[in-house]
KEMITOR-952723 format. One record per residue (C-alpha): residue in one letter; residue number from 1; x, y, z. Coordinates in steps of 0.5 Angstrom, whole numbers, m for minus. Example, Ala and Ser with C-alpha at 12.3 -4.5 7.8 and 13.67 -1.06 7.14 Angstrom:
2
NODE_res_n_x_y_z
NODE_a_1_25_m9_16 $
NODE_s_2_27_m2_14 $
// end
This chain:
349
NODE_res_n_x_y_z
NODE_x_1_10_126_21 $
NODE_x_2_9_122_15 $
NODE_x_3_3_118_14 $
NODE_x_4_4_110_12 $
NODE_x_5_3_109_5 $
NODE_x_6_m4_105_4 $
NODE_x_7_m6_102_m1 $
NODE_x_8_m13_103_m3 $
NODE_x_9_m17_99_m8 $
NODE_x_10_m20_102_m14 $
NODE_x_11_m27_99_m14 $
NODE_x_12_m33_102_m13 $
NODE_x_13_m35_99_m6 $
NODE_x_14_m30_97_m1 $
NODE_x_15_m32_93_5 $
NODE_x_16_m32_96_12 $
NODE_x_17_m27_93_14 $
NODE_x_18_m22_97_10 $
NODE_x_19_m26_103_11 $
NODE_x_20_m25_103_17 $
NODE_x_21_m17_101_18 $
NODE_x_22_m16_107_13 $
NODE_x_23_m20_112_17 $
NODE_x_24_m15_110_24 $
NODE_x_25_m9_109_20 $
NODE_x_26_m10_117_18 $
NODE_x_27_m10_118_25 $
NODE_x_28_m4_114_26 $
NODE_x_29_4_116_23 $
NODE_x_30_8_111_19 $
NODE_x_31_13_107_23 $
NODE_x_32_21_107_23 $
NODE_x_33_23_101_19 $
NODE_x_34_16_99_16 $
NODE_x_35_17_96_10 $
NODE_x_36_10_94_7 $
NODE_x_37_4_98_5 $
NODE_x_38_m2_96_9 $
NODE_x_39_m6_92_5 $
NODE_x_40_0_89_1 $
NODE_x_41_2_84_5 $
NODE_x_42_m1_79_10 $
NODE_x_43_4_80_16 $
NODE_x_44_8_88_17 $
NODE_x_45_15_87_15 $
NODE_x_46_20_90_20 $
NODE_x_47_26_93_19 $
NODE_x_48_31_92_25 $
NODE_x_49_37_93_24 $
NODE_x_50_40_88_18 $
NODE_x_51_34_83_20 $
NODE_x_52_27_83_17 $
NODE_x_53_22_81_22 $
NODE_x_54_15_79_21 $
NODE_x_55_9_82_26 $
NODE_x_56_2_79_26 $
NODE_x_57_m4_79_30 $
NODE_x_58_m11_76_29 $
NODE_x_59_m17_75_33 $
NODE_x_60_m21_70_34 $
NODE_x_61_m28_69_37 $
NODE_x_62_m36_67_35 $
NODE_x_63_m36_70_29 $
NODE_x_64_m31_65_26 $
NODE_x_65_m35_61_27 $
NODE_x_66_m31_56_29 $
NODE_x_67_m34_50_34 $
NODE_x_68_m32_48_40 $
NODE_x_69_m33_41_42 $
NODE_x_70_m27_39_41 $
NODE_x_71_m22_43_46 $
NODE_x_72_m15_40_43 $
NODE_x_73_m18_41_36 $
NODE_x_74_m21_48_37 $
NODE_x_75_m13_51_41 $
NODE_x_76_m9_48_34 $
NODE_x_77_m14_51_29 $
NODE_x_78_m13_59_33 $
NODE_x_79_m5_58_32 $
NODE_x_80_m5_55_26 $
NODE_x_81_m11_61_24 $
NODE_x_82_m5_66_28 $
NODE_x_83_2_62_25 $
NODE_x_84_m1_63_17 $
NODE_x_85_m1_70_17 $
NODE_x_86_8_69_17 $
NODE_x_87_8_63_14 $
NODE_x_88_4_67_7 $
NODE_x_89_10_72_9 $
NODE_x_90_14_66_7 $
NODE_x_91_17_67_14 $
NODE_x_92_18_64_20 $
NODE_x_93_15_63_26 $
NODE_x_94_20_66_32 $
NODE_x_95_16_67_38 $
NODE_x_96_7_67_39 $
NODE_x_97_4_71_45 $
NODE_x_98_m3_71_46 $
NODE_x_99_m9_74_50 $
NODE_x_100_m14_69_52 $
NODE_x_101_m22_71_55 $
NODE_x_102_m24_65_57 $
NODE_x_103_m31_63_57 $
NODE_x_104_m35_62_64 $
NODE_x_105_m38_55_61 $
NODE_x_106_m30_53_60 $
NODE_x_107_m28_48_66 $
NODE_x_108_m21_45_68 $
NODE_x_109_m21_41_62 $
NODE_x_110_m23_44_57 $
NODE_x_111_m17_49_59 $
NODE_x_112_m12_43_59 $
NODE_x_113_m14_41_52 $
NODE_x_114_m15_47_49 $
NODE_x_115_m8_49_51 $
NODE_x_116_m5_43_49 $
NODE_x_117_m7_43_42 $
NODE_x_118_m4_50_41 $
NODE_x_119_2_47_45 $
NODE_x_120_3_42_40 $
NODE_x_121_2_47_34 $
NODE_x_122_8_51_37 $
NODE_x_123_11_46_36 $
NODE_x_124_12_44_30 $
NODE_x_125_11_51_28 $
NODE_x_126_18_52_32 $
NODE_x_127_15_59_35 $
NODE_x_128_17_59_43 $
NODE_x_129_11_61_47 $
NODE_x_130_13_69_51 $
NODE_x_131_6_69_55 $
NODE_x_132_1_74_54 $
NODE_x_133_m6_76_58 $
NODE_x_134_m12_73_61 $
NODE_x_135_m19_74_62 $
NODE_x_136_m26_72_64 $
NODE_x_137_m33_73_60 $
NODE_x_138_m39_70_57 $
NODE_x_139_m36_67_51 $
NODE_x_140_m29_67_49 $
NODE_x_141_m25_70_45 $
NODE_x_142_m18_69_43 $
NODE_x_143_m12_74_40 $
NODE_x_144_m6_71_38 $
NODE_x_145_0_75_36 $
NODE_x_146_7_72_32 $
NODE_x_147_14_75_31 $
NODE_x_148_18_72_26 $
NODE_x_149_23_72_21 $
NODE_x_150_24_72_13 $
NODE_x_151_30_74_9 $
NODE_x_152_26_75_3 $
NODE_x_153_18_76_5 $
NODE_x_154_13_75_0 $
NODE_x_155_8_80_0 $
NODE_x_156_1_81_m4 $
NODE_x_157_4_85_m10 $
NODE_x_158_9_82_m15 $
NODE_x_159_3_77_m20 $
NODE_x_160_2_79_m27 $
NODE_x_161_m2_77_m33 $
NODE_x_162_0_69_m34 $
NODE_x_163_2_67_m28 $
NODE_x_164_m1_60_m25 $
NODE_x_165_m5_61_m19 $
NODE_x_166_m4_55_m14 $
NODE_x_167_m6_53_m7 $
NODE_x_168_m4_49_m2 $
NODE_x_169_m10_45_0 $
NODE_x_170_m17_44_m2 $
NODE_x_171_m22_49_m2 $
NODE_x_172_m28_49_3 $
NODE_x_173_m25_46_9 $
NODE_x_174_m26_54_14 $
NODE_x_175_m34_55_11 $
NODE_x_176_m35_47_12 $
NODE_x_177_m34_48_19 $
NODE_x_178_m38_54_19 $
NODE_x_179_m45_50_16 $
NODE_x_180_m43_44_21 $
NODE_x_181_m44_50_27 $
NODE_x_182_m50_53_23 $
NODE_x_183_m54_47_22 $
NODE_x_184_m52_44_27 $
NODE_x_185_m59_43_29 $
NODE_x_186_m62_40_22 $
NODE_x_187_m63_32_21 $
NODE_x_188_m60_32_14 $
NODE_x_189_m52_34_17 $
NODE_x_190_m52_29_23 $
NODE_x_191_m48_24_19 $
NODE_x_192_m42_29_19 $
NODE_x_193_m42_33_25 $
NODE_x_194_m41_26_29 $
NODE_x_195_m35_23_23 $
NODE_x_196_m32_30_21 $
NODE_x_197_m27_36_25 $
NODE_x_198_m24_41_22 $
NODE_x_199_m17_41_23 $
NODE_x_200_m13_47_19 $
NODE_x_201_m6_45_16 $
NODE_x_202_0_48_18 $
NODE_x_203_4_49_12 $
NODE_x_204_10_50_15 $
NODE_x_205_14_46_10 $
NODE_x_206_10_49_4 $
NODE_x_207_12_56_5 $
NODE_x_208_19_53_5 $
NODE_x_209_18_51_m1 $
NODE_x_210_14_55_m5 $
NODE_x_211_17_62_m3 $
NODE_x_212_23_60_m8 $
NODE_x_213_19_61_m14 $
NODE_x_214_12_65_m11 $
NODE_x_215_11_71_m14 $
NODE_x_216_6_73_m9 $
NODE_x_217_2_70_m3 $
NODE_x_218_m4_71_1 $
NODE_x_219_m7_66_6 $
NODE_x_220_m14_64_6 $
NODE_x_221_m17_67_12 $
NODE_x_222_m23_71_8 $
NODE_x_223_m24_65_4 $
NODE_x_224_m20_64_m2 $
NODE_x_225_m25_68_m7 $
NODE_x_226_m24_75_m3 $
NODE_x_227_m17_73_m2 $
NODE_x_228_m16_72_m10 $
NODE_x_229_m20_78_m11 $
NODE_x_230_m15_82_m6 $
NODE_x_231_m9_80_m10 $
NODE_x_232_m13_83_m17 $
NODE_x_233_m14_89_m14 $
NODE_x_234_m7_89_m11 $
NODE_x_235_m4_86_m18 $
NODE_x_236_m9_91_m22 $
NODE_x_237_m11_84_m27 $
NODE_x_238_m17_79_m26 $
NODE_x_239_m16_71_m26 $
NODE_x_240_m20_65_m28 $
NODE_x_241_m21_60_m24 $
NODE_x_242_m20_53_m28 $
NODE_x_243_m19_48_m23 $
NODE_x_244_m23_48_m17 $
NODE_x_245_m20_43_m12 $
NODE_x_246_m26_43_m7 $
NODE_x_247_m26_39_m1 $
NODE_x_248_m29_33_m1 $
NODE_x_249_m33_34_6 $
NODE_x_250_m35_40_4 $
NODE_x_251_m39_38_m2 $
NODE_x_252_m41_33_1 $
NODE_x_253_m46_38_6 $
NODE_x_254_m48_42_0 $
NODE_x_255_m51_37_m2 $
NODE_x_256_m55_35_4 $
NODE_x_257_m56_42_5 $
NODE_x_258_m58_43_m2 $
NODE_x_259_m54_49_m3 $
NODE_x_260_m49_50_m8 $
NODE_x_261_m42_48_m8 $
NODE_x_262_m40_55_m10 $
NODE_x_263_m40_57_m4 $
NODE_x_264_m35_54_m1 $
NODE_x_265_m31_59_m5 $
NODE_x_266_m35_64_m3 $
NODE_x_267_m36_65_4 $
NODE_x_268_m32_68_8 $
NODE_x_269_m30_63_13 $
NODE_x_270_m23_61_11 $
NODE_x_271_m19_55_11 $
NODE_x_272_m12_58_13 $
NODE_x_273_m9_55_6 $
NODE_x_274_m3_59_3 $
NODE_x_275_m6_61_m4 $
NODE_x_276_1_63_m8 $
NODE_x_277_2_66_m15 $
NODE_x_278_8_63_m20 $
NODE_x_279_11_65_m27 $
NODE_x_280_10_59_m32 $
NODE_x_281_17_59_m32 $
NODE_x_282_18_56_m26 $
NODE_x_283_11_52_m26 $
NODE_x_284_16_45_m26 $
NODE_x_285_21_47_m21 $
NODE_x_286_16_48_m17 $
NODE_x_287_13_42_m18 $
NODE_x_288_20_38_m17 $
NODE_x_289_21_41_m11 $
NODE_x_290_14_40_m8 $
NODE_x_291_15_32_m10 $
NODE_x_292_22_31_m8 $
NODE_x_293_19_33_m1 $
NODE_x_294_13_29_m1 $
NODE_x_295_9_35_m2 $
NODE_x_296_4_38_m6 $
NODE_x_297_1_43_m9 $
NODE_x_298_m7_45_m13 $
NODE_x_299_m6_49_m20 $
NODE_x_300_m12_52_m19 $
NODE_x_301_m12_57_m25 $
NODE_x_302_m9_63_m27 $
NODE_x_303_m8_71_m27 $
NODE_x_304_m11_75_m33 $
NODE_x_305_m10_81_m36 $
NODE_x_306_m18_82_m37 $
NODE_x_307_m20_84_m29 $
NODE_x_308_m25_80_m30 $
NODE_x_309_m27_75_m24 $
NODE_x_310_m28_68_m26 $
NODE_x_311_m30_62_m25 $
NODE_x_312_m30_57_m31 $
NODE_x_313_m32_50_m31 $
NODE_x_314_m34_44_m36 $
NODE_x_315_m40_47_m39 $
NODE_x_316_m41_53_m34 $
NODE_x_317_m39_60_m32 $
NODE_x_318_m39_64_m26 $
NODE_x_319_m38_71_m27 $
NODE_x_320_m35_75_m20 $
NODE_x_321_m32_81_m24 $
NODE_x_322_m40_85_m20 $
NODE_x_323_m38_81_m13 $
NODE_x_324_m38_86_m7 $
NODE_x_325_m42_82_m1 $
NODE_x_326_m38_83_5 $
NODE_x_327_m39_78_12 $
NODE_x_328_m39_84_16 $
NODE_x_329_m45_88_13 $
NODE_x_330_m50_84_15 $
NODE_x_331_m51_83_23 $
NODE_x_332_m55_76_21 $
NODE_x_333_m50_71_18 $
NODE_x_334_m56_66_14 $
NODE_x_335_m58_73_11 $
NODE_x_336_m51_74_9 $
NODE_x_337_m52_67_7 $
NODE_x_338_m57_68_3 $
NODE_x_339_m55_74_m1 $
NODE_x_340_m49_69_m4 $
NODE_x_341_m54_65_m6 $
NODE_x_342_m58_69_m9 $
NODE_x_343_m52_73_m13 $
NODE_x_344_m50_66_m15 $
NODE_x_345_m57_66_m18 $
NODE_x_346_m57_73_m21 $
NODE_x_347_m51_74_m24 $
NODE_x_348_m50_74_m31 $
NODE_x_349_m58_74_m32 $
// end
């Protein structure tokens, strides 16, 4: 029995979650027709006879952070959340299963509309819904699973020094949501809790599009500078972040807040956008495409041979090569929060 290669990053401190995945996966044996390395691409690559298929599995739960006054809304972000993992794999989504523990404080119609908003998601994903399992308690937690489809699968490895760093939508939309939950209760937030709702993007059409020429893929789910910072350790070079695309409500609370936009690239609670890396040679083919498609795309920076982290804009720099705050090392998000803050004020002094 082989154990399944697993790619391990060369920094100092790995975040718990990756220690712990890789003390079961040295339990655990390699898989027949396991193609991918762990870690190396956003859903397992399959091998079945002459087909690639695409396998993922995500959980969803209080800890995202997601709110729940809108079931519809909730229901299509959890699909979108699950479907994203293929759609990086530059994959389609065949067939999605779930198991769903209800809340107790969930009625009737709370259930109806949360499963329409995924049934909707379903549908224009084109994925067919197989069943799953069902169970009660006090809060509730969702875990979807996907199988899909990819004749050529986009992983995490493939970037090099030079090519352009582009993304599907703005940054900020998941860490948004978040603040809406966390200060749901301060006086200065009150004008968006009642205008905003968060509703991820399905990018179906732009995975479509953007595997052609991608180099490599990964979804934002942790937020789009961890995801960044996983493709450099991966691809062994840094990046620059040159054009920052931050959404539009989101810098709207941070300044209600009077917290740093920063943040929004940060924190851990992702948006679920495709974040792509593409050679310069193929920069207007892509575009072209994009356009001809009525679609678009955020040149948001560059990979870089320095393995440096940074961050530059007009009259100031942000240096993240020194970056290791992880969501899970702390049990109180607001202290979580609070050392991002305070690495934004430290860094570079």
């Amino acid at each position: 029995m082989h154990l399944r290669r697993t790619f391990v990053p060369k920094r100092n401190k790995m975040d718990r979650e990756k220690q712990v995945i890789k003390l079961i996966l040295e339990s655990l044996g390699e898989g027949e027709g396991h193609l991918n390395r762990f870690f190396e691409s956003d859903s397992e690559i399959i091998r079945i006879g002459d087909k690639k298929l695409l396998f993922t599995t995500d959980e969803f739960s209080k800890e995202d952070l997601f709110r729940d006054h809108d079931p519809f809304n909730l229901g299509w972000n959890v699909a979108v959340a699950t479907i994203s993992d293929i759609l990086a794999s530059g994959g389609n989504p065949l067939y999605f299963g779930h198991s769903l523990t209800l809340s107790h404080h969930w009625t009737d119609d709370f259930i109806r509309k949360f499963s329409l908003g995924t049934a909707e998601c379903l549908k224009k994903a084109g994925a067919s819904f197989m069943g799953g399992d069902l169970g009660t308690s006090e809060k509730w937690h969702y875990t979807g699973i996907v199988l899909g489809e990819s004749h050529t699968p986009l992983t995490r490895r493939g970037a090099r020094a030079g090519d352009l760093i582009f993304m599907t939508g703005n940054i900020g939309a998941g860490n948004l949501e978040a603040a809406l939950k966390l200060y749901s209760s301060h006086l200065a937030l009150k004008p968006l809790l009642n205008q905003v709702s968060v509703k991820f993007h399905l990018r179906l059409a732009e995975s479509k599009i953007l595997r052609k020429y991608a180099s490599c893929c990964i979804d934002s789910s942790d937020g789009v500078l961890k995801s960044l910072i996983t493709l450099a350790e991966i691809n062994e070079t840094g990046f620059e972040i040159n054009h920052p695309e931050y959404c539009t409500e989101g810098l709207r609370a941070c300044r209600l807040l009077g917290k740093p936009k920063e943040l929004l690239l940060m924190g851990e609670c992702g948006e679920y956008e495709l974040v792509f890396t593409v050679p310069p040679n193929c920069e207007d083919l892509l575009l072209k495409d994009a356009k001809e498609n009525n679609l678009s795309f955020h040149k948001i920076g560059v990979m870089t041979g320095s393995q440096r982290y940074l961050l530059n804009e007009p009259g100031k720099q942000r240096d993240f090569t020194s970056f290791r705050i992880f969501a899970r090392d702390y049990p109180d998000v607001k202290d979580y929060l609070n050392a991002l803050s305070n690495y934004l004020k430290n860094e570079n002094q």
